[in-house]
C-alpha positions as CSV (number, residue, x, y, z in Angstrom):
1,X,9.5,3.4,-16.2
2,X,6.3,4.3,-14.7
3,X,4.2,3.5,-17.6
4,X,6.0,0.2,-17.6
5,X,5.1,-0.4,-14.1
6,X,1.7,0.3,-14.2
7,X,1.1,-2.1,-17.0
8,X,2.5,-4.8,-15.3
9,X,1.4,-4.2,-11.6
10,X,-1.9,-2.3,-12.2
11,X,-5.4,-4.4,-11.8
12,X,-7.4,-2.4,-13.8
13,X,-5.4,-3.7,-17.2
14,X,-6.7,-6.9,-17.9
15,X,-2.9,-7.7,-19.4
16,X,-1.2,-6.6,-16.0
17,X,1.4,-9.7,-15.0
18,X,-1.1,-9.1,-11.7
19,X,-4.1,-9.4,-13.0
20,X,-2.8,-12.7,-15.3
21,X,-1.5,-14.0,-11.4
22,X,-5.5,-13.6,-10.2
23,X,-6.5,-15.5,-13.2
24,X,-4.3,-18.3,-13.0
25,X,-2.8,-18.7,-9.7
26,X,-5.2,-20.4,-8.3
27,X,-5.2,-23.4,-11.0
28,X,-1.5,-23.1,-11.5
29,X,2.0,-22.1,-10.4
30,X,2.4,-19.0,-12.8
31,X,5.8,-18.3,-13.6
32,X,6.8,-14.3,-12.9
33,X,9.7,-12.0,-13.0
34,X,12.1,-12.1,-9.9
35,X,11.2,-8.4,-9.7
36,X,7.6,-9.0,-9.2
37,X,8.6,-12.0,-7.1
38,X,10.6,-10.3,-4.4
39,X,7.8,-7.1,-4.5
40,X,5.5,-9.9,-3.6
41,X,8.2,-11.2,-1.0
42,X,8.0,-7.7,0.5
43,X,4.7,-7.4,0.8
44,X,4.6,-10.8,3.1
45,X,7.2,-9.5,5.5
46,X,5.2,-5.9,5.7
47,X,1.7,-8.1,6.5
48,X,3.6,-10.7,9.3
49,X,5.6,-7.4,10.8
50,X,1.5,-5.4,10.9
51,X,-0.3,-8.2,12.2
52,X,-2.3,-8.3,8.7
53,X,-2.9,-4.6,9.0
54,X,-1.7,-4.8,5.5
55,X,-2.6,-7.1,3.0
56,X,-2.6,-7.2,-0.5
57,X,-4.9,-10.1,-0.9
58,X,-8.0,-7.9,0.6
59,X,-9.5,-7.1,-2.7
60,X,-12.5,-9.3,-2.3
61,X,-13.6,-6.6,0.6
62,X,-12.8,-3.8,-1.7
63,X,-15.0,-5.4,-4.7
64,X,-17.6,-6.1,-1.9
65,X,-18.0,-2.5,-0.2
66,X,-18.3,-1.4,-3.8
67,X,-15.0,0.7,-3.3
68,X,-13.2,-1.3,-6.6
69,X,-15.3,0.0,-9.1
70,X,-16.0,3.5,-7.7
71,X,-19.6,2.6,-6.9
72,X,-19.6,2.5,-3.0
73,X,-22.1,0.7,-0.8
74,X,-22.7,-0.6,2.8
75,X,-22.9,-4.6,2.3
76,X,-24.5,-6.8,4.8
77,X,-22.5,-8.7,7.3
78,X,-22.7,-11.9,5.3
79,X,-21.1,-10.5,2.3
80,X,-18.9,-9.2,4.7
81,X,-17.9,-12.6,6.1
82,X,-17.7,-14.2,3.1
83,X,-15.1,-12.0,1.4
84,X,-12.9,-12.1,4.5
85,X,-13.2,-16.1,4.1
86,X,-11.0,-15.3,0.5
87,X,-8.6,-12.7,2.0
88,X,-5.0,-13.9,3.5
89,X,-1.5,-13.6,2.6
90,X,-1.0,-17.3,4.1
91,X,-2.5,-18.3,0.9
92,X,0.1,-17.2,-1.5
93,X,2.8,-19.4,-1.8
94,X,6.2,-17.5,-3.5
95,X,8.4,-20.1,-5.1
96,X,11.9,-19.3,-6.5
97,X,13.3,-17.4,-3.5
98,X,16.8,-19.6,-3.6
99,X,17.5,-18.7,-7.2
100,X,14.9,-21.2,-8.8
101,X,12.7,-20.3,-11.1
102,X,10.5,-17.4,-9.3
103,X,6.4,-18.8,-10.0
104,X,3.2,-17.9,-7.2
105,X,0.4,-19.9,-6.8
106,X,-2.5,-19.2,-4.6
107,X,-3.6,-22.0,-2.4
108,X,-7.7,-21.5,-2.5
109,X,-9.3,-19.9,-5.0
110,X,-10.3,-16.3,-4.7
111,X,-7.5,-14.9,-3.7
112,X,-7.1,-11.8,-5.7
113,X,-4.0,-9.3,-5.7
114,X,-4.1,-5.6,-5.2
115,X,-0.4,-3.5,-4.9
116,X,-2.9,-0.2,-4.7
117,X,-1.3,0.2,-1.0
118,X,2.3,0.2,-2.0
119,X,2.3,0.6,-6.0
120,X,2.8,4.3,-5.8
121,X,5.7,4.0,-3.9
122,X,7.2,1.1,-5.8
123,X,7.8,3.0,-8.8
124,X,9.5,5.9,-6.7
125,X,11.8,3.2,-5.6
126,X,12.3,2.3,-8.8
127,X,12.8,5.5,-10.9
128,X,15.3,6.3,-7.7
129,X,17.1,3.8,-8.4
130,X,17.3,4.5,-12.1
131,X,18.5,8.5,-11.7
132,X,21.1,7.2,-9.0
133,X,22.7,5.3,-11.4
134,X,22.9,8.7,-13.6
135,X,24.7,10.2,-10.6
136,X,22.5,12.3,-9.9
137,X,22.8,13.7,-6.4
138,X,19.7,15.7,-5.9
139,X,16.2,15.0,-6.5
140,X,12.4,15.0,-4.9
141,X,10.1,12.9,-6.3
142,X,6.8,12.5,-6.5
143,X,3.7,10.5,-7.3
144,X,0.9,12.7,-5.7
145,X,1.1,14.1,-2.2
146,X,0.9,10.9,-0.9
147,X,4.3,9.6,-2.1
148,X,7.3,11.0,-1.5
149,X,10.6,10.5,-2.1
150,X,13.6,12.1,-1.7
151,X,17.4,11.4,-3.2
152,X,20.0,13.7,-1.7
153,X,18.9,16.7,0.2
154,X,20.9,20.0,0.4
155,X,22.0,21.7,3.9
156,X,18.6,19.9,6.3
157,X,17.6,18.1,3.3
158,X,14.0,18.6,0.9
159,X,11.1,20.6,3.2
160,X,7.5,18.7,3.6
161,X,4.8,20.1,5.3
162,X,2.7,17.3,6.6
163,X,-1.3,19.1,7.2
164,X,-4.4,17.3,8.1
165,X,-7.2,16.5,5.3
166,X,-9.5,18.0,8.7
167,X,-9.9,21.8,7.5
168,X,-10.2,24.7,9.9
169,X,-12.1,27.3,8.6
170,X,-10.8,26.1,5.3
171,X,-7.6,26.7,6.1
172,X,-5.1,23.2,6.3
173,X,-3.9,22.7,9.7
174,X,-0.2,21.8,9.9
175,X,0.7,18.8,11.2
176,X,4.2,18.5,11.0
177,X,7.2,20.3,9.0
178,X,9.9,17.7,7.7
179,X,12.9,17.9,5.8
180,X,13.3,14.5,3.9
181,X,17.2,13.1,2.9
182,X,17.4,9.9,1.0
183,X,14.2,8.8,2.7
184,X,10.7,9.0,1.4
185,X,7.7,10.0,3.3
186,X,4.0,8.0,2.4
187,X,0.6,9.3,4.0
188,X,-2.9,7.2,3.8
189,X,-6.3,8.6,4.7
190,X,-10.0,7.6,3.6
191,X,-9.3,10.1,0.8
192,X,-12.6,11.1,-1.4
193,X,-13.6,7.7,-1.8
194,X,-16.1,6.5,0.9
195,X,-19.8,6.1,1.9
196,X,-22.5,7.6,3.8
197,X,-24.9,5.3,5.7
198,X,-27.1,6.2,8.5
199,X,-25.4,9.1,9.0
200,X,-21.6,7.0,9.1
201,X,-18.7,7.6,6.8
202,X,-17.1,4.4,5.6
203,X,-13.6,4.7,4.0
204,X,-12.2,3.2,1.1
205,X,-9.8,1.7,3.1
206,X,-10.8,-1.7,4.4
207,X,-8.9,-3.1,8.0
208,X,-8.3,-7.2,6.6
209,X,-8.7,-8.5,9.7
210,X,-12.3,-7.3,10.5
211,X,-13.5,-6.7,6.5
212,X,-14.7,-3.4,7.5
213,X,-13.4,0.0,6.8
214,X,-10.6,2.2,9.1
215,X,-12.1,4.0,11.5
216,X,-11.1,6.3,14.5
217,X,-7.6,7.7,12.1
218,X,-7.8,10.3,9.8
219,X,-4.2,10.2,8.2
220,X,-1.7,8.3,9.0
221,X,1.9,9.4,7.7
222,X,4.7,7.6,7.7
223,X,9.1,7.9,7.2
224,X,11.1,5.6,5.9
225,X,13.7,4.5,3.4
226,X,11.8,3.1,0.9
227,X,8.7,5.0,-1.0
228,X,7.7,1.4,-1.2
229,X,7.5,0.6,2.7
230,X,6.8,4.5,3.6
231,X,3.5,3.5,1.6
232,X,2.4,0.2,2.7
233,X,3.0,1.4,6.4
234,X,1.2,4.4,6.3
235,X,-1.7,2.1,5.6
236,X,-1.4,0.1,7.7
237,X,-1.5,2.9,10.7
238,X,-4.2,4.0,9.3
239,X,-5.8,0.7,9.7
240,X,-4.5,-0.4,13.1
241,X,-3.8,3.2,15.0
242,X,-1.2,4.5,17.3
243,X,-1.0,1.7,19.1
244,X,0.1,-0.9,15.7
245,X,2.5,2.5,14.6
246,X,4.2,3.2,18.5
247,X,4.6,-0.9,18.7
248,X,6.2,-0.8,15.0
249,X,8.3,2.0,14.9
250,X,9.7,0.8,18.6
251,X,11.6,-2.3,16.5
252,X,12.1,-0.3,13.7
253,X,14.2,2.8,14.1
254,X,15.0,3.6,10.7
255,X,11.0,4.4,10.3
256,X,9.0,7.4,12.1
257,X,5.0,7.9,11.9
């Protein structure tokens, strides 16, 4: 199932139903799977709920820090400007939602899709679902230390430790112990991908709303039902802070940061 998901969703397969969508959509309604549709559906409520914080249409400012193909670099604040002018979810239009038949189109061209942020998590959601239907009672999943997810949960449930990517004489510092049951847990930093300018480090992971990458957050990690929205979220408190995380989780007690 995995395998099958990343063929579909991934960007870097040239015969991805995503990368077909930033081919097309911009010179045609393409028609897609209601699965893919009401992924896509998601990923509009999770950027209106962040305030843009997370957005899957940023992958202009990915290609243009360099970050996309591994090779990163510092661009100027025109190139800067004009990839934010091609990043916004407001630009996707999702057709279908009443039972029609599901299509997206993007409204300007270069919009380009990117489910990097909430992929991962996705596919836990999915091979959840898939074992559940097994019966299966008891199970942790996992696709990297970053995605979690947990079905079942004996006695306090499946034990995380949460530790900082900030070493202390080597040694991980512990951040937080959790014990996970039918919930999964996602957690976003700059990761090994970044650059080094003028003394600066710039993470891979770009805030949408300014085109430049997080700063002042290490990791963010984040609770929730869904591997899916544990994912995205974490991302997007990385990108917008405390603040964006103590606002979110205050209207959404069924998630913890």
């Amino acid at each position: 199932e995995v395998a099958r998901l990343e063929d579909q969703l991934s960007v870097f397969r040239d015969t991805s139903a995503i990368s077909h969508l930033n081919r097309r959509a911009a010179l045609e309604a393409v028609v897609v799977d209601r699965d893919l549709l009401d992924l896509l559906i998601d990923c509009r409520e999770l950027t209106r709920a962040t305030g843009g914080a997370f957005d899957i249409t940023s992958t202009p400012l990915s290609r243009c820090w360099g970050f996309l193909a591994r090779d990163g670099r510092v661009p100027s604040p025109e190139a800067i400007d004009k990839a934010r002018a091609l990043v916004g979810f407001d630009a996707v239009c999702l057709a279908g939602i009443d039972g029609a038949r599901p299509t997206v189109r993007f409204e300007r061209p270069g919009i380009e899709l990117n489910l990097g942020a909430i992929g991962k998590g996705y596919a836990l959601d999915r091979v959840a679902r898939d074992l559940r239907a097994t019966s299966l009672a008891h199970a942790l999943l996992s696709a990297g230390c970053s995605s979690l997810l947990a079905i079942g949960g004996r006695e306090r449930g499946w034990h995380v430790t949460v530790v900082s990517p900030a070493r202390s004489g080597g040694a991980e510092r512990l951040l937080a112990n959790v014990w996970l049951r039918d919930a999964a847990l996602g957690t976003s930093g700059a990761g090994d991908q970044f650059v080094i300018a003028d003394g600066t480090r710039y993470g891979h992971v770009i805030d949408p709303r300014t085109g430049w990458p997080a700063s002042g957050v290490l990791s963010a990690s984040v609770i929730a039902k869904s591997a899916a929205a544990a994912d995205a979220l974490s991302t997007a408190f990385l990108v917008g802070g405390p603040e964006l995380a103590e606002r979110y989780c205050a209207t959404h007690p069924d998630v913890m940061a």
